[in-house]
C-alpha positions as CSV (number, residue, x, y, z in Angstrom):
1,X,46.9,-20.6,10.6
2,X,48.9,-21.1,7.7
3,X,48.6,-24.9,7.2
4,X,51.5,-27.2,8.1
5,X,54.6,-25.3,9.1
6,X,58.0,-27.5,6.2
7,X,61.2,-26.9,8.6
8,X,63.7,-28.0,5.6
9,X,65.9,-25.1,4.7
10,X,69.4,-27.0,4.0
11,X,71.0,-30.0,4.4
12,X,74.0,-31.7,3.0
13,X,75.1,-34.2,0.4
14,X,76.2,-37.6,2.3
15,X,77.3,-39.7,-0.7
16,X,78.7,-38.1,-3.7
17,X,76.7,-37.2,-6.8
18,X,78.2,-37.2,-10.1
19,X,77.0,-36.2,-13.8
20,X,74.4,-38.4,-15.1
21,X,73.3,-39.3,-11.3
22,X,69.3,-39.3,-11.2
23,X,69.4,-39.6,-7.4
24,X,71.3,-38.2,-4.2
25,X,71.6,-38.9,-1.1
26,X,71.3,-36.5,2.0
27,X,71.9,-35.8,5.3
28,X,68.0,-36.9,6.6
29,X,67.9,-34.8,9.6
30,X,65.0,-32.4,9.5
31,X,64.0,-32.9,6.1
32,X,60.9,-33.0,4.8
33,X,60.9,-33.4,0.9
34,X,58.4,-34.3,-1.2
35,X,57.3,-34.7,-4.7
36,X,57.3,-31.8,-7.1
37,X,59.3,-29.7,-4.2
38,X,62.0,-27.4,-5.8
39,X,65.7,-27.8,-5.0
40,X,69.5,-26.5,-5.6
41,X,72.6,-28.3,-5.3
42,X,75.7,-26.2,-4.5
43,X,78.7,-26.1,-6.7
44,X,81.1,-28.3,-5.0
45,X,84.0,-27.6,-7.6
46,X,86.4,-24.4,-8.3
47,X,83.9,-23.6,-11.1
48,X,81.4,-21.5,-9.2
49,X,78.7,-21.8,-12.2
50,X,78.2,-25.8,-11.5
51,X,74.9,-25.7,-9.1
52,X,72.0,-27.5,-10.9
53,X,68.2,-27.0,-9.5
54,X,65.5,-30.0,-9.9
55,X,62.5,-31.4,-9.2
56,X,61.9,-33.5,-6.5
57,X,60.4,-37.0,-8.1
58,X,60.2,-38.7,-4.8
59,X,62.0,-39.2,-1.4
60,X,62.6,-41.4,0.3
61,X,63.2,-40.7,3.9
62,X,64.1,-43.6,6.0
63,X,67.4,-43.7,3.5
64,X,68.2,-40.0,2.7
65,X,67.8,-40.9,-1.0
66,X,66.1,-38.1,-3.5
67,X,65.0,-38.8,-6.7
68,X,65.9,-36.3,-9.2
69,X,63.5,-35.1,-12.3
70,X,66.4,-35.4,-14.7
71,X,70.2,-36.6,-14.2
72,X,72.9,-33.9,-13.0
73,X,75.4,-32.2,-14.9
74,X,77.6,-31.4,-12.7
75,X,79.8,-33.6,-10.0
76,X,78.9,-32.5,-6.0
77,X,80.7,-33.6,-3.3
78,X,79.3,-35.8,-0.2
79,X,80.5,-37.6,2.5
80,X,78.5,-39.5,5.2
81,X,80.4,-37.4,7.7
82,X,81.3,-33.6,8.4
83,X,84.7,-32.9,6.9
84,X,85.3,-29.8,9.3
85,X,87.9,-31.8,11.3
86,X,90.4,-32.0,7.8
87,X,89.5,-28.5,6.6
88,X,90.2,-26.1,9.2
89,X,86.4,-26.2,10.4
90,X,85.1,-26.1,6.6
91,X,82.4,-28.7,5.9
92,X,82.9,-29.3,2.2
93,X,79.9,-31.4,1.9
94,X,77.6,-30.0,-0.7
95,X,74.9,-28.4,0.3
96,X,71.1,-29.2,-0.9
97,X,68.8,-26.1,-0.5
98,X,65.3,-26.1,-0.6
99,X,63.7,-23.7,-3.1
100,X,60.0,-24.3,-2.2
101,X,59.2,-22.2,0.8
102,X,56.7,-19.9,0.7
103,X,57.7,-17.0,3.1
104,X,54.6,-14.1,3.8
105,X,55.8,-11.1,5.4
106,X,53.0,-8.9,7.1
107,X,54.1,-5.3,8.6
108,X,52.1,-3.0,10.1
109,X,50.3,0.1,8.2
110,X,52.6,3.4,8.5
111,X,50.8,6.9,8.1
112,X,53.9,8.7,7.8
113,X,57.5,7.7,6.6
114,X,59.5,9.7,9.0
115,X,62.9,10.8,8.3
């Protein structure tokens, strides 16, 4: 109805990214990038201001690897596997969101606004 329904809503970093990186690599499970697509990276620090957002350049998805618009500022954690099992359940992976979702919300057409 809507043309092609994207699943990607999160995934995690599986290699670490530092500062100057101009590609990451991510957990490839249910992704679906592609060029020009719009993502965050989570702050992976104790300095909660360290996200970054960029452009998608190109992904490659038999490896996991995303190819940033410009390098990283900031260092972001990754490992290839869950780190729940050292912190008390806490995966301190960093977490890759995707920011280009397009969400439509239809609701019905109220007459009255009750109380």
């Amino acid at each position: 109805m809507y043309g092609k329904q994207r699943s990607f809503k999160m995934t995690r970093l599986t290699k670490p990214a530092v500062a100057g990186d101009t590609t990451i690599t991510i957990d490839k499970k249910n992704v679906d990038l592609k060029e020009g697509d719009r993502i965050a990276l989570a702050p992976t620090s104790v300095t909660y201001n360290e996200g970054e957002t960029r452009n998608v350049a190109s992904y490659d998805a038999s490896t996991g690897v995303v190819t940033l618009d410009e390098a990283l500022k900031w260092y972001h954690f990754g490992a290839e596997e869950s780190t729940a099992n050292l912190y008390n359940g806490v995966d301190m992976r960093g977490e890759v969101l995707s920011l280009s979702r397009n969400i439509k919300i239809i609701g019905t057409e109220v007459d009255d606004w009750g109380a």
